[in-house]
N, C-alpha and C positions, 0 to 999 in steps of 0.2 A: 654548387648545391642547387638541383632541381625542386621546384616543389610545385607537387601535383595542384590541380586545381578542380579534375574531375568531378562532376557530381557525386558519383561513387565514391570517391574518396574521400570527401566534403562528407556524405549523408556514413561514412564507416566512422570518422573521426569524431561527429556528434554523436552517433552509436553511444561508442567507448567511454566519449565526456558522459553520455547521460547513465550508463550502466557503473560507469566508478561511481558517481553522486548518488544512485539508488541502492547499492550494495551495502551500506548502513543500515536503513530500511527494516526493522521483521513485519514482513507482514504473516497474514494468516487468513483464509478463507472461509466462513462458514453457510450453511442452508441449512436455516431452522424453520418451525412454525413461528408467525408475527411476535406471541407474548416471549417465546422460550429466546427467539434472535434481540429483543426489546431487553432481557434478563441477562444476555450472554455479553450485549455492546455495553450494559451498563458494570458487567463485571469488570471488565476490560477496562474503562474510563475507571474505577473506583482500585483498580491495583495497580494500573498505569496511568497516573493521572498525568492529563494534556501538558501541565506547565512541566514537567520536569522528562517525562519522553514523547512527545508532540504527538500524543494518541488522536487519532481522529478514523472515521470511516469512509475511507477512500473510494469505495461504491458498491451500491448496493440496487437490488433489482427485485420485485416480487416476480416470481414461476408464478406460472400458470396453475398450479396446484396450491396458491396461495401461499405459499413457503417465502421466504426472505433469505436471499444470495445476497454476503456484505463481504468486502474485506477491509480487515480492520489492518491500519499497520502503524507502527511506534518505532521511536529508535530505543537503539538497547542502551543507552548514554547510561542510565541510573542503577544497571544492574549489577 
């Protein structure tokens, strides 16, 4: 029994590890204005709440147009 030890093979094999362990995951994307993405995260946290599908906002960026880019993601555990 051969076993590679390539870089490539190495950086394929944590690929795989890291994409089964996210595949839980939903995420969801949005780009609102400040108050309406402020209104949207907190719907989000108050129908998913943190303790029982681990809601959080995994990142989020103001545009240059003043807009707010977030993704929110949760697991689906409680659905």
């Amino acid at each position: 029994m051969s076993l590679s030890r390539a870089p490539r093979d190495i950086a394929r094999k944590l690929a795989e590890k890291s994409r089964a362990q996210s595949e839980g995951w939903r995420r969801e994307t949005f780009t609102l204005p400040r108050l309406d993405a402020r209104a949207k995260a907190r719907e989000w946290f108050d129908r998913y709440p943190k303790a029982a599908y681990m809601t959080e906002i995994e990142f989020w960026r103001e545009l240059d147009d003043g807009r707010i880019e977030f993704v929110i993601r949760r697991l689906p555990s409680a659905d």
